[in-house]
C-alpha positions as CSV (number, residue, x, y, z in Angstrom):
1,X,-84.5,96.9,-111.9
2,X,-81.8,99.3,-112.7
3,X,-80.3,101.2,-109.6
4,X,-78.7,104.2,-109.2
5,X,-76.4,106.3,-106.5
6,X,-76.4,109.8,-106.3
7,X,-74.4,112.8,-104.5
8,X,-76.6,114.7,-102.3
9,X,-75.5,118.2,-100.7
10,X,-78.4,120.0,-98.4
11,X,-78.3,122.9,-95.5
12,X,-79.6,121.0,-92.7
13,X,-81.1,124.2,-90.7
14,X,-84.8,124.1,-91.9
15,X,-85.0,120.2,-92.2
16,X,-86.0,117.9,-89.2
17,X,-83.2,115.7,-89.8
18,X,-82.9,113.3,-92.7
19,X,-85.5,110.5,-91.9
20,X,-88.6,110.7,-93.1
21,X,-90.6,111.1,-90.0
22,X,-94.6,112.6,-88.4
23,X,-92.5,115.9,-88.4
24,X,-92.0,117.8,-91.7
25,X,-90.2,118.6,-93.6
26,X,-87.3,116.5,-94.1
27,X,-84.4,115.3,-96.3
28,X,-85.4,112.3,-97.2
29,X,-89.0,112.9,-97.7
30,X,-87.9,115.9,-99.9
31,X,-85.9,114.0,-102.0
32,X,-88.1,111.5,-102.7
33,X,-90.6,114.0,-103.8
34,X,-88.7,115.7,-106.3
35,X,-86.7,112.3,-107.8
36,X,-90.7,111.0,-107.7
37,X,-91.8,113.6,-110.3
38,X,-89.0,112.6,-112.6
39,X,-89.3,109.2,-112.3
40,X,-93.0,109.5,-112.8
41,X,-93.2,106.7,-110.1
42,X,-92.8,106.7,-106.6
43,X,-89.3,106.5,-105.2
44,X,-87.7,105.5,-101.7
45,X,-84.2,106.2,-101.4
46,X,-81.6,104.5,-98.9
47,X,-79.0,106.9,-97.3
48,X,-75.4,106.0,-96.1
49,X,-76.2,107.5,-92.8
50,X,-78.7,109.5,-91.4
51,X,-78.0,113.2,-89.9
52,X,-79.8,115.0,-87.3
53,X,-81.9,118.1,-87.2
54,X,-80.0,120.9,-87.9
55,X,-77.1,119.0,-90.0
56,X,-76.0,119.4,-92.8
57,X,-74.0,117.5,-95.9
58,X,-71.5,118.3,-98.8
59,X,-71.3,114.4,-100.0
60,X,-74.6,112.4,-98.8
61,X,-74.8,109.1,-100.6
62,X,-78.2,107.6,-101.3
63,X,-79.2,105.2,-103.9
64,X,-82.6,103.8,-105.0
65,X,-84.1,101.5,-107.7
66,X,-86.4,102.6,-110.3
67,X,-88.5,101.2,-113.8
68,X,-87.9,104.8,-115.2
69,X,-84.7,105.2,-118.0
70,X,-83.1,108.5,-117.5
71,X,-79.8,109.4,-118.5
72,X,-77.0,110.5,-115.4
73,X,-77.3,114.0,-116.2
74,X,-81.0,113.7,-116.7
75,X,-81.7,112.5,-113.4
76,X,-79.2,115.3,-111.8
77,X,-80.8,117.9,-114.1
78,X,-84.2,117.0,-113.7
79,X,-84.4,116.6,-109.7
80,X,-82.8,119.9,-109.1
81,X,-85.5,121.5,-111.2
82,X,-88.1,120.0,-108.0
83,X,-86.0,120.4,-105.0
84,X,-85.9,124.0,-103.1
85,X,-82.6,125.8,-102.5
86,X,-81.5,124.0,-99.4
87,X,-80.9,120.4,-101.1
88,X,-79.1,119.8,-104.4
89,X,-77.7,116.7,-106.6
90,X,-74.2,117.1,-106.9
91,X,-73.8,113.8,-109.2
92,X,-75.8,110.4,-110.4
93,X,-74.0,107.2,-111.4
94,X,-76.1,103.6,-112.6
95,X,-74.2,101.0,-110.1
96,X,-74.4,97.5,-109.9
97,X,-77.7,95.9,-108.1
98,X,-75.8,94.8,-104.9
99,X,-74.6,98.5,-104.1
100,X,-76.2,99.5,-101.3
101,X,-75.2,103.3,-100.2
102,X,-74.6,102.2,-95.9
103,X,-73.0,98.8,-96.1
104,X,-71.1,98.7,-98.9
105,X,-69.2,102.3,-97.6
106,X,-66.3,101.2,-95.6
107,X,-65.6,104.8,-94.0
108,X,-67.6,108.3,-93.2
109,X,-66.4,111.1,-92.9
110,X,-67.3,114.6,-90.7
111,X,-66.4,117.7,-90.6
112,X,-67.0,120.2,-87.3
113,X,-66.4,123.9,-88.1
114,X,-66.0,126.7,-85.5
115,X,-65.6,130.4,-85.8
116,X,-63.3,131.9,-82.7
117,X,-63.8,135.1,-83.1
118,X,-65.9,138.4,-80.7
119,X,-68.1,139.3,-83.1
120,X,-71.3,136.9,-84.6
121,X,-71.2,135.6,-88.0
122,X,-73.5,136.1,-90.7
123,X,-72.2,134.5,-93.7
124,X,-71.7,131.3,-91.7
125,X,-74.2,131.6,-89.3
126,X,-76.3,128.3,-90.1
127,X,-73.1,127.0,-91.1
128,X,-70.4,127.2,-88.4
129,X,-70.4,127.2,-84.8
130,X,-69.6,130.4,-83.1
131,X,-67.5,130.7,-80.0
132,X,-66.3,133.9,-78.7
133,X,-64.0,133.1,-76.0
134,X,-60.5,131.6,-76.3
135,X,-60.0,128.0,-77.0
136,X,-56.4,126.2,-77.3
137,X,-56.1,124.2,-80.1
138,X,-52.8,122.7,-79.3
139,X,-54.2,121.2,-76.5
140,X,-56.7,119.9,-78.2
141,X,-54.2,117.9,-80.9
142,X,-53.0,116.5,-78.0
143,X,-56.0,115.0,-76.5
144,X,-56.8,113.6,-80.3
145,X,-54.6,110.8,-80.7
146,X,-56.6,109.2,-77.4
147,X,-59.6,108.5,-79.5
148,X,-57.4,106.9,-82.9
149,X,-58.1,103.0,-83.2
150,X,-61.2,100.7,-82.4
151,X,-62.7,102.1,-79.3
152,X,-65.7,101.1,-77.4
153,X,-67.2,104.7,-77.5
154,X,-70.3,104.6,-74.7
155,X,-68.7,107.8,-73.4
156,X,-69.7,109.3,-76.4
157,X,-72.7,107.7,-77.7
158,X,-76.3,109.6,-76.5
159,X,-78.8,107.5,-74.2
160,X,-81.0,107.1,-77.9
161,X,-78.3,105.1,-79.5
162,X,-80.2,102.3,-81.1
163,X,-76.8,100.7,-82.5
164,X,-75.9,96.9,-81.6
165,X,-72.3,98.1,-80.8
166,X,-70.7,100.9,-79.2
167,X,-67.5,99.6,-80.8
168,X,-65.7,101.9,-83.6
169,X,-62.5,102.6,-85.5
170,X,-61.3,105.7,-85.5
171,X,-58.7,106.4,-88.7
172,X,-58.1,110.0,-88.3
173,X,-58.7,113.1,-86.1
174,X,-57.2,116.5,-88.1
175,X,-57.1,120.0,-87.6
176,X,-57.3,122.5,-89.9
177,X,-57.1,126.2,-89.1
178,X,-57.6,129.0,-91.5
179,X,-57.9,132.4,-89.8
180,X,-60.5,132.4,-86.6
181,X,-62.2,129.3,-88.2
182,X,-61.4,126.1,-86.9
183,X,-62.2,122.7,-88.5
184,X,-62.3,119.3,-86.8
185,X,-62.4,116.3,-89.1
186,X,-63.1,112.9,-87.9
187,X,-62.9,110.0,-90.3
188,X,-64.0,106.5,-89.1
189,X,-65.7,103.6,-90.4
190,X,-68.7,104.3,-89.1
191,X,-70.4,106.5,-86.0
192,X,-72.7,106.4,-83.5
193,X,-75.5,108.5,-82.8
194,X,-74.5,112.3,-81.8
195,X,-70.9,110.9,-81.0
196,X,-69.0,113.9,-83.4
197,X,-71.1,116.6,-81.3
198,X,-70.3,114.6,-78.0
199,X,-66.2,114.6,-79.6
200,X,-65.9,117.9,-80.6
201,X,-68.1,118.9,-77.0
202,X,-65.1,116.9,-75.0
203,X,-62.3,118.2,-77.3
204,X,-63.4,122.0,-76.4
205,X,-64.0,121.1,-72.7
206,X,-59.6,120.6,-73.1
207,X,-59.7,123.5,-75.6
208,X,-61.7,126.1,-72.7
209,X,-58.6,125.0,-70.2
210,X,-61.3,123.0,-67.9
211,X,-59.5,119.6,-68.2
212,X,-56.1,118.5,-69.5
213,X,-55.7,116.8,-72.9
214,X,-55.4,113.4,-70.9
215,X,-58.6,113.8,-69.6
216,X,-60.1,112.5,-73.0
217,X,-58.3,109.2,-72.8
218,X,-59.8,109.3,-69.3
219,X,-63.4,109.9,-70.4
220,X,-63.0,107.3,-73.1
221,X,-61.8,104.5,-70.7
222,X,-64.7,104.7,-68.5
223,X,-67.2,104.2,-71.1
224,X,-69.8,106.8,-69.3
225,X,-71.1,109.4,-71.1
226,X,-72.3,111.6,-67.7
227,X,-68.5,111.8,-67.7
228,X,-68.1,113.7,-71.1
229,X,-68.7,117.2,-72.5
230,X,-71.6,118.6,-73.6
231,X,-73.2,117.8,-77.1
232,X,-72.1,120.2,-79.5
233,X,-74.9,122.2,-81.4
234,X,-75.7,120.8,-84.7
235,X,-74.8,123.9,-86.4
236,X,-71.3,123.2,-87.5
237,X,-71.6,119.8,-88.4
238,X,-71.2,118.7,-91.7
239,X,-71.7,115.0,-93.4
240,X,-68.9,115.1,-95.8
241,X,-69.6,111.4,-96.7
242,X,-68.7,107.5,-97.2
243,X,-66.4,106.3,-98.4
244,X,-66.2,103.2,-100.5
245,X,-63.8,100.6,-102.8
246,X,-63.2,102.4,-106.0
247,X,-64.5,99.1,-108.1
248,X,-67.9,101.1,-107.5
249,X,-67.1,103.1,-109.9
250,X,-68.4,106.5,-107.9
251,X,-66.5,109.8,-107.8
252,X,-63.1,110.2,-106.8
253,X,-64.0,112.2,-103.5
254,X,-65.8,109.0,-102.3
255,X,-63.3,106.4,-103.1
256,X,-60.6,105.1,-100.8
């Protein structure tokens, strides 16, 4: 049975997360529906990770297997035409039977934006985080390079975890600031559950001035999350995507 990847892109804001679940609506279920009516069969689609309520995604990967013979564009074209505004195909590319979206991606990557300005947004106000008060973003490069490397990461991890492992490598940890918006960027092979919102929580705990940048290394070592920030809201969070060998044949953003 042929099988196919595709690029997903959705606002997270209205969805209950990406799992299909009792609560509606969701990504996943949403997807399914419209990829469903152009199939003409019913469809179940595996993600490369899963997001939470209120995230979002510039570069999910999913793939699923189907009877139906569509062309690449068809399949782009065609779901589009069934999914609401929120959610969109960005790409669709046949791939070998043993690609599997989650284990064959060898990196994910995750993008936290923040606006440090007085005023509320409203452009990117289901899009960005919104702080009003100062926050020292030299301080926090410094406390970044505590987290690069394979970590046990308990500290960061919520109580609903349901990974085998608290154990992850970190590659990269980058700033990027552009006017009062502020972008984090983790990149790892893989993360655990809510552990960007509990990072980026920690990271502006050293950004308000209430710890020192060694403090992070500190909270990491003791492999307690009571000790660490606050979760971050969801809001800013965005699933820029895996990452994966570039025999795979997908689109030059998601090779390595």
């Amino acid at each position: 049975m042929p099988r196919y990847a595709l690029g997903v892109e959705y606002d997270g804001t209205d969805y209950y997360g990406w799992q299909t679940q009792h609560q509606e609506p969701t990504l996943q279920s949403t997807l399914e529906a419209a990829l469903a009516r152009v199939a003409n069969e019913r469809v179940t689609v595996m993600a490369s990770g899963r997001t939470d309520t209120g995230v979002h995604a510039s570069g999910q990967v999913v793939h699923f297997d189907t009877n139906a013979v569509r062309t690449e564009r068809g399949w782009v074209l065609g779901t589009n035409c069934h999914l609401p505004s929120t959610m969109a195909l960005r790409w669709a590319r046949l791939v070998e039977p043993d690609f599997h979206s989650r284990f064959s991606a060898q990196r994910r990557r995750y993008r936290y934006r923040i606006l440090r300005r007085a005023t509320r947004p409203a452009l990117e106000a289901r899009l960005a985080t919104w702080i009003r008060e100062r926050i020292d973003v030299d301080a926090m490069r410094r406390a970044a390079p505590a987290l690069i490397g394979e970590h046990d990461y308990t500290s960061f991890r919520t109580i609903a975890c349901q990974s085998r492992t608290p154990m992850r490598r970190m590659h990269s940890v980058d700033f990027e600031v552009l006017g009062d918006r502020l972008d984090i960027v983790f990149e790892a092979n893989a993360f655990l559950h809510h552990m960007v919102r509990n990072l980026v929580g920690s990271l502006l705990v050293v950004g308000r001035g209430e710890q020192p940048p060694e403090w992070v290394a500190e909270v990491l070592a003791a492999r307690d999350r009571r000790l660490a920030g606050p979760t971050a809201p969801p809001t800013g969070l965005v699933f820029e995507g895996p990452r994966y060998p570039a025999s795979w044949g997908l689109p030059a953003e998601h090779c390595l």
